[in-house]
PDB file of N, CA, C, O and CB in Angstrom:
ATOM      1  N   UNK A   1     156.509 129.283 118.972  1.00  0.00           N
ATOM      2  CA  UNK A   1     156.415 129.989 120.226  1.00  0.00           C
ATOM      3  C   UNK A   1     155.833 131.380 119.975  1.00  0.00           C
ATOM      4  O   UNK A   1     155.906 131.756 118.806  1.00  0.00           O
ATOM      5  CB  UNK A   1     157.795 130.077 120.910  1.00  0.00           C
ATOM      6  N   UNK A   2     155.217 132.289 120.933  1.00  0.00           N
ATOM      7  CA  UNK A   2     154.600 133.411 120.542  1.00  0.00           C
ATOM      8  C   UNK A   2     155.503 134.175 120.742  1.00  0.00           C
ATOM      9  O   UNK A   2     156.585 133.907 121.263  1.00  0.00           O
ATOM     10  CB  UNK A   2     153.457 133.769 121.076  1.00  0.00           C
ATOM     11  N   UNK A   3     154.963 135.661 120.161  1.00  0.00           N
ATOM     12  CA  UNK A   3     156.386 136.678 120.172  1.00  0.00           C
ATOM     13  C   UNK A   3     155.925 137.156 121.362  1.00  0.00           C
ATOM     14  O   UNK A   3     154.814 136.840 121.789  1.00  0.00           O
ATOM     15  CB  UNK A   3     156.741 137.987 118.866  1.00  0.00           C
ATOM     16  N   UNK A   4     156.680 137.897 121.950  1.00  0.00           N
ATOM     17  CA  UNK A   4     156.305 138.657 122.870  1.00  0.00           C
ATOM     18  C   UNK A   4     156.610 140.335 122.973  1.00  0.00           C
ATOM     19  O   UNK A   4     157.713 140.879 122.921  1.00  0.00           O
ATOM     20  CB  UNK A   4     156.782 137.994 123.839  1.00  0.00           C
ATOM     21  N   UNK A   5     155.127 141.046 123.152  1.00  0.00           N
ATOM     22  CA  UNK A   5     155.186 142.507 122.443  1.00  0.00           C
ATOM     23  C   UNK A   5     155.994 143.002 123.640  1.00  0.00           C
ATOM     24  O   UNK A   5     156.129 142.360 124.681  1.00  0.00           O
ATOM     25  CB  UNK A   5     153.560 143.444 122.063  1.00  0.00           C
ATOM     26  N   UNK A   6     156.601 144.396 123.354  1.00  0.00           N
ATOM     27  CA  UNK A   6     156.864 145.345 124.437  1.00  0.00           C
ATOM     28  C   UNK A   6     155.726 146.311 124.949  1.00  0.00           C
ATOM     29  O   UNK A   6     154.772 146.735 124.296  1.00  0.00           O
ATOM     30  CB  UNK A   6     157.956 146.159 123.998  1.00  0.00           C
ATOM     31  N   UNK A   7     156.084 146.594 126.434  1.00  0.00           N
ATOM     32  CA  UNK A   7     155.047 147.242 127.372  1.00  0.00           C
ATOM     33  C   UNK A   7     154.871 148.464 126.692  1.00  0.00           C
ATOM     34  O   UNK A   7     153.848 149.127 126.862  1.00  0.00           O
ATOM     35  CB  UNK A   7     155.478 147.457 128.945  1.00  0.00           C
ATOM     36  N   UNK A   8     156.232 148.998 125.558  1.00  0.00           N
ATOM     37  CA  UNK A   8     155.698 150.497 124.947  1.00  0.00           C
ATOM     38  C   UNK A   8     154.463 150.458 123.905  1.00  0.00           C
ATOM     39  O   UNK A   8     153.653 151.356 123.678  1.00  0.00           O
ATOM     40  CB  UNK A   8     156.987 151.254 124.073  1.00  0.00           C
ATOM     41  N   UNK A   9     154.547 149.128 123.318  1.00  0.00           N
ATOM     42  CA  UNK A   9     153.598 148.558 122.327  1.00  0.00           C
ATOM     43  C   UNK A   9     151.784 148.970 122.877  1.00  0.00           C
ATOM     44  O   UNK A   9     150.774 149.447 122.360  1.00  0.00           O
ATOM     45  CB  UNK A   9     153.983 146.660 122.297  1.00  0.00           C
ATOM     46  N   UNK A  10     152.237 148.401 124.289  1.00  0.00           N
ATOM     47  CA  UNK A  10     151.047 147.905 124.876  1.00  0.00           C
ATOM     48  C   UNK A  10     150.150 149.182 125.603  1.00  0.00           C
ATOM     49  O   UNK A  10     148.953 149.382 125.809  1.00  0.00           O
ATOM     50  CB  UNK A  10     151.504 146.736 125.963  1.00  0.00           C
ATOM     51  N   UNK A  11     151.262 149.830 125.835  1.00  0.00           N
ATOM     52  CA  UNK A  11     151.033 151.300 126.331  1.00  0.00           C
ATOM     53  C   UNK A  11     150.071 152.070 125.233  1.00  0.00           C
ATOM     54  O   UNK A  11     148.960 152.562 125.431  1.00  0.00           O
ATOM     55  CB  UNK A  11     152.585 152.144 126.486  1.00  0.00           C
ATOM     56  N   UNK A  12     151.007 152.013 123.750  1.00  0.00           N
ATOM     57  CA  UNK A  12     150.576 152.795 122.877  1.00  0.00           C
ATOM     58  C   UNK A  12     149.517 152.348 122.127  1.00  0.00           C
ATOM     59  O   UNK A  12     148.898 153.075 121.351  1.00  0.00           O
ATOM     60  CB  UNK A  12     151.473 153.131 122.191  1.00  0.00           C
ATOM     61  N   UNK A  13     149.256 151.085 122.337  1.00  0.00           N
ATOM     62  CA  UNK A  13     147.788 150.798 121.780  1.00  0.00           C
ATOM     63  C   UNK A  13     146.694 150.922 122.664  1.00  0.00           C
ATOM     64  O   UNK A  13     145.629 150.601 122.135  1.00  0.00           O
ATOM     65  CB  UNK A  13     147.653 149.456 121.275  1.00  0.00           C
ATOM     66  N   UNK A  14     146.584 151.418 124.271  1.00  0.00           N
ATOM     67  CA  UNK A  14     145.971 151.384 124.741  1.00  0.00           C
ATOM     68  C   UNK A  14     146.025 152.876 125.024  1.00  0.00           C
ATOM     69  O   UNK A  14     145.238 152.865 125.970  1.00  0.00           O
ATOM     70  CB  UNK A  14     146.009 150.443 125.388  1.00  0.00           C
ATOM     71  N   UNK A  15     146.259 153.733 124.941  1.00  0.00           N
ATOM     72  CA  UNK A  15     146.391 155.357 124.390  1.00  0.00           C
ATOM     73  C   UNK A  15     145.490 155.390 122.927  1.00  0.00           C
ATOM     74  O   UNK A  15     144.363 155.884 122.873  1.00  0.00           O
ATOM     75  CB  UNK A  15     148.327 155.861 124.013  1.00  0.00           C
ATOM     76  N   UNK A  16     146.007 154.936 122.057  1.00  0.00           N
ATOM     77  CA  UNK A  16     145.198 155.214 120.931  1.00  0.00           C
ATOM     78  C   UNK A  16     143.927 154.343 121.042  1.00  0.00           C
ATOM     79  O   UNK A  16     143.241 154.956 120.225  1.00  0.00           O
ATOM     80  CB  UNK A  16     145.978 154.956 119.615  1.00  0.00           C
ATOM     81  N   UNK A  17     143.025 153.208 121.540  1.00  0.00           N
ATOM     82  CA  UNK A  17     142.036 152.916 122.056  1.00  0.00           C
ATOM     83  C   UNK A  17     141.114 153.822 123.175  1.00  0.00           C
ATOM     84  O   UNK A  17     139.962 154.234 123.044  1.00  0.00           O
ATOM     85  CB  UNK A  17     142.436 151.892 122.424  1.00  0.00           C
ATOM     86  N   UNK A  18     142.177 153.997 124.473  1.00  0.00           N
ATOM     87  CA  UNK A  18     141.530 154.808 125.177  1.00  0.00           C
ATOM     88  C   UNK A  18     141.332 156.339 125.145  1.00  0.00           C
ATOM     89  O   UNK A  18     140.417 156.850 125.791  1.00  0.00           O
ATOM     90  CB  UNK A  18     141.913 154.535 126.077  1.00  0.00           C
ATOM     91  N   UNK A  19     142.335 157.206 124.267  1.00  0.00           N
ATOM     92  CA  UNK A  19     141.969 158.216 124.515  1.00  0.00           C
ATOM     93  C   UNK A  19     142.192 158.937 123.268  1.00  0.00           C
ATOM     94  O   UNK A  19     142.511 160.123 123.354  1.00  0.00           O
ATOM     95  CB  UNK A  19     142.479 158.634 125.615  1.00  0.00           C
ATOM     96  N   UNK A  20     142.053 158.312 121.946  1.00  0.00           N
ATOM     97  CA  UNK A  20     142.059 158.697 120.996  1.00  0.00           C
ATOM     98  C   UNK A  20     140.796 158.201 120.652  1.00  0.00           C
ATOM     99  O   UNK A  20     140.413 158.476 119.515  1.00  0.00           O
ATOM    100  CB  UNK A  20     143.097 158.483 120.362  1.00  0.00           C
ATOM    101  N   UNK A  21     140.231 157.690 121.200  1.00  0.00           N
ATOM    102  CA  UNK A  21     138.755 157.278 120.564  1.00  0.00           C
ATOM    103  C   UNK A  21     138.853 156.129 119.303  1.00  0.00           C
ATOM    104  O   UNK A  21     137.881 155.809 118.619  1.00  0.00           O
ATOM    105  CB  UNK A  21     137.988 158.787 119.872  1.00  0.00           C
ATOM    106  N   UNK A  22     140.045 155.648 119.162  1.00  0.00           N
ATOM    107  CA  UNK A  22     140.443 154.614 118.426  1.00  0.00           C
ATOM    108  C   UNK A  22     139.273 153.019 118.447  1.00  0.00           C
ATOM    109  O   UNK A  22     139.443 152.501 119.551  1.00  0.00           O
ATOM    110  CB  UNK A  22     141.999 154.392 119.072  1.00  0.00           C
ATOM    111  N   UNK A  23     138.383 152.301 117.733  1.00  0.00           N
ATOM    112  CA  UNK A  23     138.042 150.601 117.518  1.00  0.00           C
ATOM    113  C   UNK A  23     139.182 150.301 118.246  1.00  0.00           C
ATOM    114  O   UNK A  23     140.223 150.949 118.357  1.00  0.00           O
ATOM    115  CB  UNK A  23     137.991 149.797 115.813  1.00  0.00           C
ATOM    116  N   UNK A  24     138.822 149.120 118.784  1.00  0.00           N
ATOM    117  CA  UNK A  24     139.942 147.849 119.162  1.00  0.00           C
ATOM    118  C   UNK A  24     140.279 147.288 117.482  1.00  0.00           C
ATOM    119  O   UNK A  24     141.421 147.180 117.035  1.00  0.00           O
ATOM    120  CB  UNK A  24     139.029 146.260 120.401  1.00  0.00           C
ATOM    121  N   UNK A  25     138.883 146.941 116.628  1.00  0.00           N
ATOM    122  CA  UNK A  25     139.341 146.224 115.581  1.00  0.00           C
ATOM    123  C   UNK A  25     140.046 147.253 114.379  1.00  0.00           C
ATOM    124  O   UNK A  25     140.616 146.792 113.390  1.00  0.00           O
ATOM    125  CB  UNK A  25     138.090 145.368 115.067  1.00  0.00           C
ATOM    126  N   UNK A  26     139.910 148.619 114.632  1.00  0.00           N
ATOM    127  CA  UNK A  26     140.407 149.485 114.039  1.00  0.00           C
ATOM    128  C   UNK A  26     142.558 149.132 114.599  1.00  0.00           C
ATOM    129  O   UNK A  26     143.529 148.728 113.959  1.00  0.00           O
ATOM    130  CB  UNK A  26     139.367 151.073 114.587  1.00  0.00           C
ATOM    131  N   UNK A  27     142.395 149.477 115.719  1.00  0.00           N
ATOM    132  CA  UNK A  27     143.589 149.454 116.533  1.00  0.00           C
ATOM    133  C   UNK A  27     144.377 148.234 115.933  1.00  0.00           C
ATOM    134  O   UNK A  27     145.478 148.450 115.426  1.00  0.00           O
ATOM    135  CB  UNK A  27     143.255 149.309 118.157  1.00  0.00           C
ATOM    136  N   UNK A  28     143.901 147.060 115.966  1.00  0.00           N
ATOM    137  CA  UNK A  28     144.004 145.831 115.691  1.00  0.00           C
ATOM    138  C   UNK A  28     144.760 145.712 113.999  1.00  0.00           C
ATOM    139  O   UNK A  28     145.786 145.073 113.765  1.00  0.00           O
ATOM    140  CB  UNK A  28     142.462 145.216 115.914  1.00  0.00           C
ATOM    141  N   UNK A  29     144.050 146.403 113.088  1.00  0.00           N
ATOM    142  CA  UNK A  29     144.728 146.253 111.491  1.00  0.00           C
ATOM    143  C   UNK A  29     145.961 147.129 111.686  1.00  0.00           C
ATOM    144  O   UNK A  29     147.031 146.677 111.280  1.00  0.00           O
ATOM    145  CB  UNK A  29     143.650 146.918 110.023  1.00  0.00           C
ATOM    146  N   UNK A  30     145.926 148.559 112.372  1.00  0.00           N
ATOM    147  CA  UNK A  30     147.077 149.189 112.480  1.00  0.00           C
ATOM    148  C   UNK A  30     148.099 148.909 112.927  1.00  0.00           C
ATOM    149  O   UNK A  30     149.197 149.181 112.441  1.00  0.00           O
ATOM    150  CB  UNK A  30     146.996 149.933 112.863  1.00  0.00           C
ATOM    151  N   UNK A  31     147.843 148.233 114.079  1.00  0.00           N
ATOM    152  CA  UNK A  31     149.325 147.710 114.784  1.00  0.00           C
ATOM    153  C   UNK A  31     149.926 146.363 114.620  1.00  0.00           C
ATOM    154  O   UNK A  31     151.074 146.041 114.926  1.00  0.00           O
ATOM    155  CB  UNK A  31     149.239 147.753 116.253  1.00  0.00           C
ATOM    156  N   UNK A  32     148.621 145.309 113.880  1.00  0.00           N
ATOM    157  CA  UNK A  32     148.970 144.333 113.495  1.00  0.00           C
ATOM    158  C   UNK A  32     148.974 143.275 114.404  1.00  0.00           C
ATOM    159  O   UNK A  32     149.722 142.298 114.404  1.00  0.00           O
ATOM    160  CB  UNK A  32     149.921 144.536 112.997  1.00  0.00           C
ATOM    161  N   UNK A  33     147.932 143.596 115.301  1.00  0.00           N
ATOM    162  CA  UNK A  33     148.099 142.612 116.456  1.00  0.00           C
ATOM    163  C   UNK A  33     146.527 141.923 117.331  1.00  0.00           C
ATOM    164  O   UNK A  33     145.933 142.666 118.112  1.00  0.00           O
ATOM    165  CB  UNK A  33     149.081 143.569 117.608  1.00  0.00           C
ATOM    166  N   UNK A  34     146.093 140.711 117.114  1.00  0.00           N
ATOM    167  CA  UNK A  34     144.814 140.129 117.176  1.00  0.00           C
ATOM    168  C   UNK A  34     144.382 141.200 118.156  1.00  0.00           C
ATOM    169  O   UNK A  34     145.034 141.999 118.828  1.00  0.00           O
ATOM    170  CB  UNK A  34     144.691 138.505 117.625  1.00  0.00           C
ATOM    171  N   UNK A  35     142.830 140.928 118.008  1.00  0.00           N
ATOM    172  CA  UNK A  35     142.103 141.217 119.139  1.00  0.00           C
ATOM    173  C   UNK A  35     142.030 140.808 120.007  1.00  0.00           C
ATOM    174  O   UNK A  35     141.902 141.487 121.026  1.00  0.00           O
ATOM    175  CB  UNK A  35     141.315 141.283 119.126  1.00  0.00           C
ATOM    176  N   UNK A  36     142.079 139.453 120.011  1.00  0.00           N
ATOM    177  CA  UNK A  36     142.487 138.363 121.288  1.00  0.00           C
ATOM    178  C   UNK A  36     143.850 139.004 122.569  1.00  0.00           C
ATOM    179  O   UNK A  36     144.057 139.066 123.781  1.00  0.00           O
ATOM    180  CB  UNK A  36     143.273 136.688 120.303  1.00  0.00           C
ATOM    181  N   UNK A  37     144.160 139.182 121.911  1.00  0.00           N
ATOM    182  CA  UNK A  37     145.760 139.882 122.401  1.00  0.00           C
ATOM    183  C   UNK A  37     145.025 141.324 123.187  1.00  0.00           C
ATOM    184  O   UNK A  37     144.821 141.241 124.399  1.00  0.00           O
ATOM    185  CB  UNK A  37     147.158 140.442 120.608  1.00  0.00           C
ATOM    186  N   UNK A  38     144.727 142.345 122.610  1.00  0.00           N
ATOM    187  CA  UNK A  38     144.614 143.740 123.381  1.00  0.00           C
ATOM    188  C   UNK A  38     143.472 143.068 124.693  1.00  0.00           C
ATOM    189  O   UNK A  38     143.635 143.335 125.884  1.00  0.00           O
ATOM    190  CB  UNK A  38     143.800 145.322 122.137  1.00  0.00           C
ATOM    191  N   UNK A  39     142.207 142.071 124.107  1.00  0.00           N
ATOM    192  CA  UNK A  39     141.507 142.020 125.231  1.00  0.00           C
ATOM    193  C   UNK A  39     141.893 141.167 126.339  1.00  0.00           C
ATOM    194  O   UNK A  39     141.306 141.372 127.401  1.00  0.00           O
ATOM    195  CB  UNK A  39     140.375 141.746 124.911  1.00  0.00           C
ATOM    196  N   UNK A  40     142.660 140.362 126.302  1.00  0.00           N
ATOM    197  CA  UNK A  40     143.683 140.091 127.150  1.00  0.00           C
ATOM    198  C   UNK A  40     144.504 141.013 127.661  1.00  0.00           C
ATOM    199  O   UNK A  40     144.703 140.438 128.731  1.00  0.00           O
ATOM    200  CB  UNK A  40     144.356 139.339 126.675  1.00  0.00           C
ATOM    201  N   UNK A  41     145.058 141.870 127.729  1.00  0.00           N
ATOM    202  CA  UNK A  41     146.165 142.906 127.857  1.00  0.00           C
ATOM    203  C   UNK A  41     144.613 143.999 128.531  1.00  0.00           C
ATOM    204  O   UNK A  41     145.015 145.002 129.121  1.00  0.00           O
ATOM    205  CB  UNK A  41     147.309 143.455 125.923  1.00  0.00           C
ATOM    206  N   UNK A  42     143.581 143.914 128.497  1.00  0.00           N
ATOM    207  CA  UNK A  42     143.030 144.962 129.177  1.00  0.00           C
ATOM    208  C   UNK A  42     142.273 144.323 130.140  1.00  0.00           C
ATOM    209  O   UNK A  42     141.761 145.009 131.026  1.00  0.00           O
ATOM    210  CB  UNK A  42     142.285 145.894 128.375  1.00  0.00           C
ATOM    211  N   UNK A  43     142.105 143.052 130.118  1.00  0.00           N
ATOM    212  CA  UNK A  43     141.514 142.249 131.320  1.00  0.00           C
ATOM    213  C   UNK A  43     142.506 142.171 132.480  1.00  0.00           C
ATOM    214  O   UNK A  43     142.139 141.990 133.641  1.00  0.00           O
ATOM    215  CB  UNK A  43     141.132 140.740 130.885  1.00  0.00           C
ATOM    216  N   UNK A  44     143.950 142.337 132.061  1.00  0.00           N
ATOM    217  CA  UNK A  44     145.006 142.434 132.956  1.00  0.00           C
ATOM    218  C   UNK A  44     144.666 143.759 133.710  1.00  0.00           C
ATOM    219  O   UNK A  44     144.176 143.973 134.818  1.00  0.00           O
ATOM    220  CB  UNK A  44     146.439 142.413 132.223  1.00  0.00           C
ATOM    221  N   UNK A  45     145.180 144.711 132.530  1.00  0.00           N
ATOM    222  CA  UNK A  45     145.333 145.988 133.739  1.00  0.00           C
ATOM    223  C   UNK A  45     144.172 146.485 134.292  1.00  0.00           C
ATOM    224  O   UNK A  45     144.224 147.376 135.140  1.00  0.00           O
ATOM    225  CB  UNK A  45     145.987 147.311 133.220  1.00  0.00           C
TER     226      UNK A  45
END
């Protein structure tokens, strides 16, 4: 079954993408979490 992240997770990777000037695939080794996943999570909001 998949895990399921928290919204602070989701918050804070999309802070350090959006306004840290952060890669997604950069973002992605740091937090440990596919790319598949954030671009999903930004097609949402």
């Amino acid at each position: 079954m998949a895990r399921r992240y928290s919204y602070d997770l989701r918050m804070k990777i999309f802070k350090a993408v959006e306004d840290e000037g952060l890669s997604i695939v950069k973002a992605c080794k740091i937090f440990n979490i596919s790319r598949n996943t954030i671009y999903r999570w930004k097609h949402l909001k």
